[in-house]
VEXVO-315863 format. One line per 10 residues: number of its first residue (from 1); their letters; for each residue x, y, z of C-alpha. Coordinates in steps of 0.02 Angstrom, whole numbers. Each point is the difference from the previous one (the first is absolute). Layout:
N
NUM> a> X/Y/Z | ...
This chain:
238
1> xxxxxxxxxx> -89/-7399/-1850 | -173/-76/60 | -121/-47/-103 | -171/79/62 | -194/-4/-94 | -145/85/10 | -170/-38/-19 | -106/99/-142 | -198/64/6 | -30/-143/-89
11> xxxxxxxxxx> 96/-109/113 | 130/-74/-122 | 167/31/44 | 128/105/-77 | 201/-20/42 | 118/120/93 | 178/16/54 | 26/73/157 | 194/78/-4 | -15/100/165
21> xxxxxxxxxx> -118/136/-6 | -34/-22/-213 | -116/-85/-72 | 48/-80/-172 | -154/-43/-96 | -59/-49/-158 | 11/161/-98 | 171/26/75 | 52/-174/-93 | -81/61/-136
31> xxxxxxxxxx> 108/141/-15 | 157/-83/49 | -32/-127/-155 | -38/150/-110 | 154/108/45 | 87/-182/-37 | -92/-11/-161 | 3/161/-75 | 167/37/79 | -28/170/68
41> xxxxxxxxxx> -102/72/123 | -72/129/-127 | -66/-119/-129 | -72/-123/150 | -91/159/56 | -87/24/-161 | -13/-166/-28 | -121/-42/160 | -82/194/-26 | 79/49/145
51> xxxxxxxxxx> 103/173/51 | 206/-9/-27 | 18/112/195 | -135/-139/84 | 83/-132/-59 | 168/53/16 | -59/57/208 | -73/-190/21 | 174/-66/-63 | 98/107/101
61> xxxxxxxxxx> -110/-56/164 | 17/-166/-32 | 183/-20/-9 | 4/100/149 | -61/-163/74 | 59/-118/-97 | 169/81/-66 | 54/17/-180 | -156/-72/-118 | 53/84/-170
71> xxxxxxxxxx> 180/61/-65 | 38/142/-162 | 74/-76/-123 | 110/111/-113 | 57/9/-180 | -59/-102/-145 | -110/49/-165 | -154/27/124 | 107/155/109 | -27/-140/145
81> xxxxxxxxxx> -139/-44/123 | -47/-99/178 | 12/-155/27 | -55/-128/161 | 121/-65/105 | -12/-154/71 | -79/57/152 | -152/57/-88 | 7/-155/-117 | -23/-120/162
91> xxxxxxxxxx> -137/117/58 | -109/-26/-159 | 43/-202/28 | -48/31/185 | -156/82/-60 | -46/-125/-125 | 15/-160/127 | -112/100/113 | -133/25/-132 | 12/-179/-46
101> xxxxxxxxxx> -29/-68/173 | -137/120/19 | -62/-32/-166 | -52/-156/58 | 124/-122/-70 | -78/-154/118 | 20/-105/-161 | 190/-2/14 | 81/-163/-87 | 157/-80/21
111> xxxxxxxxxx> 98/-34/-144 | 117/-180/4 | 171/1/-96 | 52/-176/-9 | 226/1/21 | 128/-95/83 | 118/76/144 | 173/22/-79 | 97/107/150 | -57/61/175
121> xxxxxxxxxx> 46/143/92 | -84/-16/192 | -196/7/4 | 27/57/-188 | 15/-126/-148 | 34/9/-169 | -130/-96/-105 | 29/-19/-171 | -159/9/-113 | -61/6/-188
131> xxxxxxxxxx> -1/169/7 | 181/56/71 | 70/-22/190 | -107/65/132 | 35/20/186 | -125/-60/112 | -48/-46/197 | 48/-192/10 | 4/-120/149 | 136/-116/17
141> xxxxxxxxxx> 179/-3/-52 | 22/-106/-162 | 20/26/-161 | -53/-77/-170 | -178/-34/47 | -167/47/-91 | -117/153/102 | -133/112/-72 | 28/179/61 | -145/95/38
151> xxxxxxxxxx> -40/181/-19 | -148/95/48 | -72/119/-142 | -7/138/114 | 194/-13/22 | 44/19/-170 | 47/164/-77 | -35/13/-196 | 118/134/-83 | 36/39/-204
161> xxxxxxxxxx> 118/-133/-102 | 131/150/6 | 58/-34/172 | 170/-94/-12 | -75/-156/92 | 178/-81/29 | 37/154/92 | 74/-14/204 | -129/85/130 | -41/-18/164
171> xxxxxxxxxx> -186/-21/27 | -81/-93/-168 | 126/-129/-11 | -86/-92/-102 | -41/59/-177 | -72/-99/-157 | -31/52/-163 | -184/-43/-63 | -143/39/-148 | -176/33/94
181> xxxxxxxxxx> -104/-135/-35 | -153/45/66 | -86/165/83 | -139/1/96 | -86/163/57 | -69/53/147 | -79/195/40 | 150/25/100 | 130/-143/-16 | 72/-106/-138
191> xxxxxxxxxx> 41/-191/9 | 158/-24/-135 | 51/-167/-43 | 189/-10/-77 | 58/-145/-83 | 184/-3/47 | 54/-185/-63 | -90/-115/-101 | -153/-61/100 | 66/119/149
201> xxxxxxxxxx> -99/171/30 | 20/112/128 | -160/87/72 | -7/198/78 | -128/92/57 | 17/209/-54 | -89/150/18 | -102/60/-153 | 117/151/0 | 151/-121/-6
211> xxxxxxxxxx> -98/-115/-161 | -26/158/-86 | 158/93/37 | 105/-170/-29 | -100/-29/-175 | -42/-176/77 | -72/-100/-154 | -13/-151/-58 | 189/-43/-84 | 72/145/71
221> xxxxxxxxxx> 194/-34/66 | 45/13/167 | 88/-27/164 | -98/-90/151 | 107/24/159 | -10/-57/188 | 123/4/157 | 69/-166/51 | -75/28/168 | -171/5/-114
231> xxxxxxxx> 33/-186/-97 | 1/-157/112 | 50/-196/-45 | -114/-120/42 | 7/-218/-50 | -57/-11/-175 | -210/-47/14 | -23/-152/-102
């Protein structure tokens, strides 16, 4: 899938993903997240004002490009509903990067975890910090000495305290349970700060979507996670 924008009248930009032919654009995330909210595609139609046979049409034509986006669930006290699948899930994340880089995240910081390298595993090390074991990019092959990894705020993925952060996965390797310290908003995107360790925060940059969909507020719990390929080791600055 290619990421692809457009230029408005007004000359700001607004994000699309290109999946062949389709165009997936803002109001379809919005009714992906609302089908994942409301948990059926009946309520997220009346919930955005829209029709149930239009929305259920734009579904169907985008999973003919994309493949499956939603699944029925069955049973339960609620007679059952739809759920995303992971397919669409990583297309709203897709989305949301997109809108941050074209939001005009220039301002992107760098947050510094201060840990020691306890194992290494190739290009991949270890590094043991206040707030848990992370796996980072480090030069060299020993072990046992003091780095600061360094990860980009636009790498980090913020998600709800629910997420079972010791959990195995493939992509965000690294995950780190957090309170938001601080959140600073923009029009279109939101700078979160999340205090991780004592005197260790973790910055992100999100959509407003995201902020307001996540809840992100001051003290609110949650998960700040990054790929390994994402977090890098450098010599401790003095």
């Amino acid at each position: 899938m290619a990421p692809h924008d457009a230029s408005t009248p007004e000359n700001a930009f607004e994000p699309h993903v290109a999946i062949g032919d389709v165009t997936v654009d803002r109001r379809d995330v919005e009714m992906l997240r609302a089908i994942d909210d409301h948990g059926s595609m009946q309520a997220a139609a009346d919930a955005l004002g829209r029709s149930y046979p239009h929305l259920q049409r734009r579904v169907v034509e985008l999973e003919a490009a994309a493949g499956d986006l939603t699944e029925r669930v069955r049973g339960g006290s609620g007679g059952g509903g739809t759920e995303l699948t992971g397919r669409a899930t990583r297309l709203v994340r897709q989305f949301e990067r997109l809108s941050v880089e074209l939001g005009g995240a220039a301002d992107v910081t760098e947050s510094v975890i201060p840990g020691t390298v306890v194992a290494r595993d190739g290009e991949l090390a270890t590094v043991d910090t206040p707030a848990g074991e992370l796996t980072a990019r480090v030069p060299g092959e020993e072990t046992g000495v003091d780095v600061d990894v360094l990860v980009r705020s636009d790498a980090v993925v913020v998600m709800t305290s629910d997420v079972d952060a010791d959990a195995p996965q493939t992509s965000l390797r690294n995950r780190l349970r957090g309170t938001v310290a601080a959140v600073d908003a923009g029009e279109t995107v939101v700078h979160v700060t999340v205090a991780v360790a004592d005197g260790v925060d973790v910055d992100a940059v999100v959509t407003a979507e995201s902020r307001e969909r996540l809840g992100l507020e001051s003290g609110r719990e949650v998960v700040v996670a990054f790929k390994s390929t994402a977090a890098r080791g450098v010599e401790p600055s003095l």
